[in-house]
N, C-alpha and C positions, 0 to 999 in steps of 0.2 A: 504494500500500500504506500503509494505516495502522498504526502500532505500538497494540498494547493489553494493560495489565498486569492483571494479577490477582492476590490477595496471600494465598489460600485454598485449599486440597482441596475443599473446599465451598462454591464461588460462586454467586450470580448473576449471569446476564447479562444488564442491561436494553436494551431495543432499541428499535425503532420499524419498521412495515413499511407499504407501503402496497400495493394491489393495481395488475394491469397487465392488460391489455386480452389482449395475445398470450403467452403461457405457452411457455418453451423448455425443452428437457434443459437448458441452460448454468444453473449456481443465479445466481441477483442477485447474491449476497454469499457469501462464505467466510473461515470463522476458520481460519488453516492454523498450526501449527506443525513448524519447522524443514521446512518444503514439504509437507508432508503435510496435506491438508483433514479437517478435525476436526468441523465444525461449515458446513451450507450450507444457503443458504436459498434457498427458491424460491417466488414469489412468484406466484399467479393472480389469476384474475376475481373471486373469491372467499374462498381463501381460501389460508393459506400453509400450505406442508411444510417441516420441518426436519430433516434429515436430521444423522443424530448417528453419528458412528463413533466406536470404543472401538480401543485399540491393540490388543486380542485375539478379535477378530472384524472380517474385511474389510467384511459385510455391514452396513449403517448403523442403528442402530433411527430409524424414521419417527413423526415428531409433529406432528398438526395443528391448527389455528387458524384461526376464521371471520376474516375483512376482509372489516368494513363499511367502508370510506377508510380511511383512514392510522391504526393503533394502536399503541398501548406495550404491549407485551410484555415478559414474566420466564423465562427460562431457567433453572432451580432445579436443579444440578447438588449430590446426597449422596452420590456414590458407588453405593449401590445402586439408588437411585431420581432419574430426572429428571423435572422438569413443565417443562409449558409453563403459562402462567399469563397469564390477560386481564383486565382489569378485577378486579382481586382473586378470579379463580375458576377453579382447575384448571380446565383443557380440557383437557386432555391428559397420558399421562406414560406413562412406561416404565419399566424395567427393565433397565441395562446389567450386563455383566459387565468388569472392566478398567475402566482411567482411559480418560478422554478427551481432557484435556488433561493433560498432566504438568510443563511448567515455567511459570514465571511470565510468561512476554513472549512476545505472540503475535502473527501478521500479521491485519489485516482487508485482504481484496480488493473492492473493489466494482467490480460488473458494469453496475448499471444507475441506482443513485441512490435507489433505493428502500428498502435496511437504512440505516437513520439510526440517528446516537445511541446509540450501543454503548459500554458501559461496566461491567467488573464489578466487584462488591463482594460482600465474605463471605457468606455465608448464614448470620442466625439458627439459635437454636433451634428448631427443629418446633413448631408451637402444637398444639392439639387443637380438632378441630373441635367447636364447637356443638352439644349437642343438640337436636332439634328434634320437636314434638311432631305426630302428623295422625292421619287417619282414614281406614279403607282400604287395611287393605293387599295386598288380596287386587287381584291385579293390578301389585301392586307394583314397578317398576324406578326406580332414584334416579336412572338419566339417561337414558334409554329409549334405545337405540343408542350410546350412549357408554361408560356406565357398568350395567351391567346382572345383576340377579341370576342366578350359576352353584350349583353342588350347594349345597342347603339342611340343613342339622344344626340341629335345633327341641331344645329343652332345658326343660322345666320344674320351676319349684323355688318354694317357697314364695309358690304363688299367683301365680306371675309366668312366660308363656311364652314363651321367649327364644329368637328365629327369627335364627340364626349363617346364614350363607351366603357362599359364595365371590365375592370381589369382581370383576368381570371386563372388562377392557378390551381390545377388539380380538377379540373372539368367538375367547378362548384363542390368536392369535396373539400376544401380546406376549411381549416376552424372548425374541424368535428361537421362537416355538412352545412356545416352555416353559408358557406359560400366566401364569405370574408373578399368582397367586392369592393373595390374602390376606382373612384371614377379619371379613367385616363383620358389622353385628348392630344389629336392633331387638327390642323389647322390647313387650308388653302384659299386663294384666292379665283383659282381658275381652274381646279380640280385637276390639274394636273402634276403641281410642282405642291408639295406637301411640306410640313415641320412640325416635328413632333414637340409637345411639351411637357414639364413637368405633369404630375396627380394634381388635380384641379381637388379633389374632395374623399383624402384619405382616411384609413383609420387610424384614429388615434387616440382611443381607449379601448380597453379589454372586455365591455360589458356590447361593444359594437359588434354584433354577430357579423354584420353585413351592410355594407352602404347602397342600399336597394337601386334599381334605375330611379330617375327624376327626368325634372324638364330646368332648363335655361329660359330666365328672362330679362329683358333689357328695360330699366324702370329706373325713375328718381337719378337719374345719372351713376347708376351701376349695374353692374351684371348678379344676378341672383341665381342658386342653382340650388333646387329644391329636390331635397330626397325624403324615405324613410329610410330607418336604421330596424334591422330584423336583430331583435334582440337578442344575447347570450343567453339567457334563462328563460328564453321563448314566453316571455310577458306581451304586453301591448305595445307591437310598431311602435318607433315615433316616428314623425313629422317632423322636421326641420328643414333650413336652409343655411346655407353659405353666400357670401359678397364678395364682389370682387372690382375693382375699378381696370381691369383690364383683358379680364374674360379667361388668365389665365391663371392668376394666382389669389387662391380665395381665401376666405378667412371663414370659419365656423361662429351661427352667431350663435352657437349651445345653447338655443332656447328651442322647445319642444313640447309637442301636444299630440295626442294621440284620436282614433278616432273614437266615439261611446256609441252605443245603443242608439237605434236596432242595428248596426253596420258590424260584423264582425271584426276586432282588433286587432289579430294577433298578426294575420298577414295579410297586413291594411298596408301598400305598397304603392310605387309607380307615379308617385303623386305630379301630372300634366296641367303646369298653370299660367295663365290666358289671363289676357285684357277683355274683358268682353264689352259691347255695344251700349251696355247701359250703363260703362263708366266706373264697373268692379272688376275686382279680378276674381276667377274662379278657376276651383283645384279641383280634379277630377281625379278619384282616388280607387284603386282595385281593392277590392273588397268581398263579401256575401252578405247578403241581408241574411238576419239569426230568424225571422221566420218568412217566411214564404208561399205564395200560391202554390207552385208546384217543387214539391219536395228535392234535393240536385240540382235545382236550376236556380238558383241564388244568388249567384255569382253577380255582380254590377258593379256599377263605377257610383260611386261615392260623390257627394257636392258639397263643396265649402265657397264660400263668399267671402271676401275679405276687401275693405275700401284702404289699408296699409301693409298691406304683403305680411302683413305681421299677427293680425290679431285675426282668427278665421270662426265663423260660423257655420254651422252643419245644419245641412237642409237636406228634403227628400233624395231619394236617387235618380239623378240625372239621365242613368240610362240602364236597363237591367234588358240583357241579350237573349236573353232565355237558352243559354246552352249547359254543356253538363261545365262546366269550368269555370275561374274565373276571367272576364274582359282585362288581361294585361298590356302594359306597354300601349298606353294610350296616345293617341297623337288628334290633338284639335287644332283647324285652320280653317280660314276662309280663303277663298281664290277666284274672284271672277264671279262674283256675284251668288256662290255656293260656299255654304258651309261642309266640312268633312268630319266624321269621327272614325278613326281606325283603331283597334283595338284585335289584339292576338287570343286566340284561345287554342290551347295546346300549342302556343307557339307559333302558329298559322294565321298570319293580318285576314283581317275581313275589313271593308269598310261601309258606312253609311253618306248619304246625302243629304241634304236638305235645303232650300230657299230661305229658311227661317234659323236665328244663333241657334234656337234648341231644338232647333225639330219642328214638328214630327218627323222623325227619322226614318228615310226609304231605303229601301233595302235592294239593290242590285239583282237582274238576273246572275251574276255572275260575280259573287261578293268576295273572292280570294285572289289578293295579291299574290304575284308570280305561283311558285308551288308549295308544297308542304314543308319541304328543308329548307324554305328561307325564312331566318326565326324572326319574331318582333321587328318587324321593323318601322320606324318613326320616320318623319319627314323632315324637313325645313326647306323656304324659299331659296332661291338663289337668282342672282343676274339674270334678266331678260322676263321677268315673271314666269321664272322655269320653280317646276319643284322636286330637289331630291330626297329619296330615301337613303336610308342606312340600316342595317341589318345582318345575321352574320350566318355564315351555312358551319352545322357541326360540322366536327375532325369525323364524326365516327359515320358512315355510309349511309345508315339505316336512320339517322337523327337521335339514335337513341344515346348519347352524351351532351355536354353545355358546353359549348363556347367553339369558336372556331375560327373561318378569316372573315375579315369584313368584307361586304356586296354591297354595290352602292348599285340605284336604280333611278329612272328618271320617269315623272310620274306624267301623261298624259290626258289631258282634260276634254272629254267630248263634248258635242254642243249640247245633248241634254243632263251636260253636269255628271254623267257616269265616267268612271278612272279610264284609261287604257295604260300600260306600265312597258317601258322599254330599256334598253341597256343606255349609260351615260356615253355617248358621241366621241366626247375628251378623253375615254378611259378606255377607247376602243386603238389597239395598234393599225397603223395605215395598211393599206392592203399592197403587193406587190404589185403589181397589175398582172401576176399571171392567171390566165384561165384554162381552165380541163373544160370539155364536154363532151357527154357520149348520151347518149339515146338505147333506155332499156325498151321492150318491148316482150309479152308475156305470149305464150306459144300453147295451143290446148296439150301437148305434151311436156313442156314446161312451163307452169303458169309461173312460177318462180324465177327472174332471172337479177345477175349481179353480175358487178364490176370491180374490179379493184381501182381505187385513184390513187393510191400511192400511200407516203408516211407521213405522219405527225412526230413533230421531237416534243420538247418537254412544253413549246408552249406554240401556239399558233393561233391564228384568225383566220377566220371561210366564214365566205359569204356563197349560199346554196340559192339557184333560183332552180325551183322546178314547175315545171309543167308538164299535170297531167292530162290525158287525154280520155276524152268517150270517159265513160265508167269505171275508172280506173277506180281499183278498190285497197288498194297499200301502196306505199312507197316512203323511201325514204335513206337511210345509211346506217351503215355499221361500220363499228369501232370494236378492232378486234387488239387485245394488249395480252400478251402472252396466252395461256390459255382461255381466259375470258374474251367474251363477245357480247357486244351490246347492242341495239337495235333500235335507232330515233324512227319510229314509226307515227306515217302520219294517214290516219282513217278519215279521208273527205266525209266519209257517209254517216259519220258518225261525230262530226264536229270535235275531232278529238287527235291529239296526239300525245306519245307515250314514250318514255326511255326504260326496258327492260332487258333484261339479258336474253341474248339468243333465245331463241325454241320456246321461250316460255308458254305456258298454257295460260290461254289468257282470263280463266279463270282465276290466276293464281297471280294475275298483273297489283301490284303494290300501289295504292293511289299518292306514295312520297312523290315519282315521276309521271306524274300526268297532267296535261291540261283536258279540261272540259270548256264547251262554247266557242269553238274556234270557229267561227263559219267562213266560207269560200276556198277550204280546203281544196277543192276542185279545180281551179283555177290557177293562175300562176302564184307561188306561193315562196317568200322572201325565208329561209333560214338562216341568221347571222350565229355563227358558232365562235366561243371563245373556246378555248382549250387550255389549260393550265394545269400542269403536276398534277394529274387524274382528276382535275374539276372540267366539267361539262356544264357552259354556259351557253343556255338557250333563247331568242327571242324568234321569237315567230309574227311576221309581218309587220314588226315594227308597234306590235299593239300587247302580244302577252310574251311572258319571260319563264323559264325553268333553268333552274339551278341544280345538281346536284356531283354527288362523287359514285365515278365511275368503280373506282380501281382504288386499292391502298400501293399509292405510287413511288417507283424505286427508279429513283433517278438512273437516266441513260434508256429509258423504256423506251422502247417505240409503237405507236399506236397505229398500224393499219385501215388505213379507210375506204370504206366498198361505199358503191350507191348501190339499190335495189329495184324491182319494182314487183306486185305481184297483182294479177288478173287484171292488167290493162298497159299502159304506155305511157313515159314518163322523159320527159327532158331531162338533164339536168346541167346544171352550168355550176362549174364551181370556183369565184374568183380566190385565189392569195396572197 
């Protein structure tokens, strides 16, 4: 046993580890005080786990780190937040609730020989990170599996459109499940040339499970940016906001209110707040009503009233959707003489119209933005009386994890006030000018026929026109990447197209990739494809868009491209 002192609430702990061929339960090393393991390290072929326990939770928070051979490592212990830290660069960090260590003299145990050089000293002050300038952010994630953009709140204001998004580590597992969310943020002026900036709205106490999504507003000659916090002991939400005189660097005003009866508290979230027409401002808040007409279907946006951004009144409910979930990730606007509410349930935007601020609320033939993997996503204006979205497609295929890259989308306004939604122009690579075209055509002994057009590398832009003829009943391309085959099928007759793997039975067709409502499939028909490191971005005529992941992509892949056509005849042109 070694002694080692500490002389701080807020240490660091420098170390050294090195990797081990055979990996046990037993950790290498553990910092224990008064016999209790506080601190253990466990060392693999690759890479180490640190296992961190807090005096108020038995369960340890988990933090890991690559070994490449033997490293110095930083254990950054603030109280609400720990990192692990490699070569001067977060890898890792959490979210604890309680101390970890609590006096100043602690044992180290060594198991195998491998935690070297343990020694701590105070922790500085926090620095701010760097800003940094790039291009492209559509696809965006600042650590792609590590670090990864969750719910997106886009903001514009004086020429500048400012993409907030929930920072996320451990796909909403961190902090025991809490989520342990805090709100990140890049900036542009013309969507293409981008800069990142510091945490607009972090955690910075232990009892802060989660810095929930909000909304940004521009008032009184400051910038406001209004969230809930999901509490550590799972009590009642709060409500709060942050200021800021520069939209980037905000201040907490630590004053807070929660929602009361009849609204459900606990995850009372998302709070969206507006200037409205009659010269108040109003917060629209996710919620459930505690009783209800029909039993599961609860779920509603919440209303509060406030004449000082500060002091809020609770009135009836503004809007209750009648589906089995709650309305999240709220976004209200007007444009053009329509009002909008969009609002996510399972993740999946829907939106409403109306001529009137609150309605009555019409409800669309056709009320889903792009597909079912494009999660929450909100709006804001931008230049020209254009309006973008923001929103993010899971890491995981199936949708079923949190957080992923960011997808920005450009939203299209019809003459009677219904959406149509398309890919951002600026965010699109210029085409080469080369063109492919071949002419399928189906045969009563092969009604099936295909072409191959060549490869895809890791990232590409096609632009598909096709045109089918007479009664053409499928058409469309395949993307085949190593064993996998996938199939952008487009059924004229059916208003519909669909991205499934090969053969599938289309019984057994997954509605993540489908659009419904498409009409004049028949016709000449515009397919604008992005391609990126296994994402499949789709927009179809310029009017609806699907998003999802192909393949889990191993860089240097190549993706094979066929066109198709089956029981009828099909142009197709395909520019690069």
């Amino acid at each position: 046993m070694d002694i080692l002192k500490k002389e701080s609430n807020e240490w660091v702990l420098s170390f050294t580890a090195a990797p081990k061929q055979s990996p046990s339960d037993r950790p290498d090393g553990q910092i224990l005080e008064q016999g209790r393991g506080c601190i253990s390290f466990f060392c693999e072929e690759n890479m180490l786990r640190l296992e961190v326990k807090t005096y108020s939770k038995d369960e340890p928070l988990l933090l890991w780190a690559p070994l490449n051979g033997k490293e110095k490592l930083k254990l950054v212990w603030r109280g609400y937040r720990v990192e692990l830290i490699l070569n001067g660069e977060t890898v890792d960090e959490e979210w604890p609730i309680g101390d970890c260590l609590r006096g100043n003299e602690l044992m180290f145990r060594d198991e195998t020989g491998l935690i070297t050089e343990l020694a701590f000293t105070p922790a500085g002050p926090e620095t701010e990170e760097a800003s940094k300038t790039f291009t492209g952010a559509q696809f965006y994630a600042p650590k792609q599996g590590e670090y990864n953009v969750g719910d997106c709140m886009p903001f514009f204001h004086d020429g500048v459109y400012h993409a907030y998004f929930l920072k996320d580590r451990h796909s909403h597992q961190s902090k025991w499940r809490l989520g342990a969310h805090q709100f990140a943020h890049i900036s542009s002026k013309d969507l293409i040339h981008w800069e990142t900036h510091p945490l607009a709205v972090p955690i910075t106490h232990d009892w802060e499970g989660s810095i929930c999504t909000g909304s940004f507003l521009h008032a009184k000659g400051k910038f406001y940016a209004f969230y809930a916090v999901r509490m550590s002991d799972y009590t009642s939400a709060r409500l709060s906001w942050a200021t800021s005189d520069d939209g980037i660097h905000f201040t907490k005003s630590e004053r807070y209110f929660s929602l009361e009866y009849p609204y459900e508290t606990t995850s009372a979230r998302d709070p969206e707040v507006f200037l409205g027409e009659d010269g108040n401002y109003h917060m629209l808040v996710t919620t459930d009503l505690m009783e209800g007409a029909v039993e599961g279907r609860t779920g509603c946006l919440a209303h509060l009233i406030s004449s000082d951004l500060e002091n809020w009144e609770q009135l009836p409910p503004f809007y209750v959707p009648g589906y089995t979930d709650q309305p999240e990730c709220t976004d209200y606007f007007s444009w053009n003489g329509y009002y909008y509410l969009i609002f996510s349930n399972y993740g999946c935007a829907k939106y409403r119209y109306s001529k009137q601020p609150f309605g009555p609320w019409l409800k669309p033939e056709d009320e889903v933005l792009d597909g079912l993997l494009y999660r929450v996503p909100k709006t804001a204006a931008f230049t020209g009386n254009r309006r973008i979205a923001c929103g993010f497609l899971t890491l995981a295929k199936d949708g079923r994890s949190y957080a992923g890259n960011m997808i920005f989308r450009e939203l299209v306004q019809n003459e009677d006030g219904t959406l149509a939604i398309k890919q951002v122009p600026e965010m699109l690579s210029p085409l080469t000018g080369k063109t492919e075209r071949v002419t399928l055509k189906s045969e009563d002994t092969a009604p099936y026929q295909l072409a191959l057009m060549g490869e895809l590398g890791e990232e590409a832009h096609l632009c598909v026109t096709a045109k089918p003829s007479g009664r053409t009943a499928t058409y469309g391309l395949i993307f085949k990447a190593g064993k996998e085959s996938f199939e952008l099928r487009v059924e004229p007759f059916r208003d519909k197209v669909v991205i499934a793997p090969l053969n599938t039975n289309p019984f057994d067709e997954h509605e993540l990739r489908t659009i419904y409502n498409l009409p004049h499939l028949d016709q000449e028909t515009k397919l604008e494809l992005v391609w990126h490191h296994g994402i499949l971005d789709l927009c179809v005529n310029d009017r609806r868009t699907l998003i999802c992941r192909l393949t889990d992509w191993e860089e240097q892949q190549k993706i094979e491209l066929s066109c198709f056509v089956k029981d009828g005849e099909c142009d197709f042109s395909i520019a690069k």
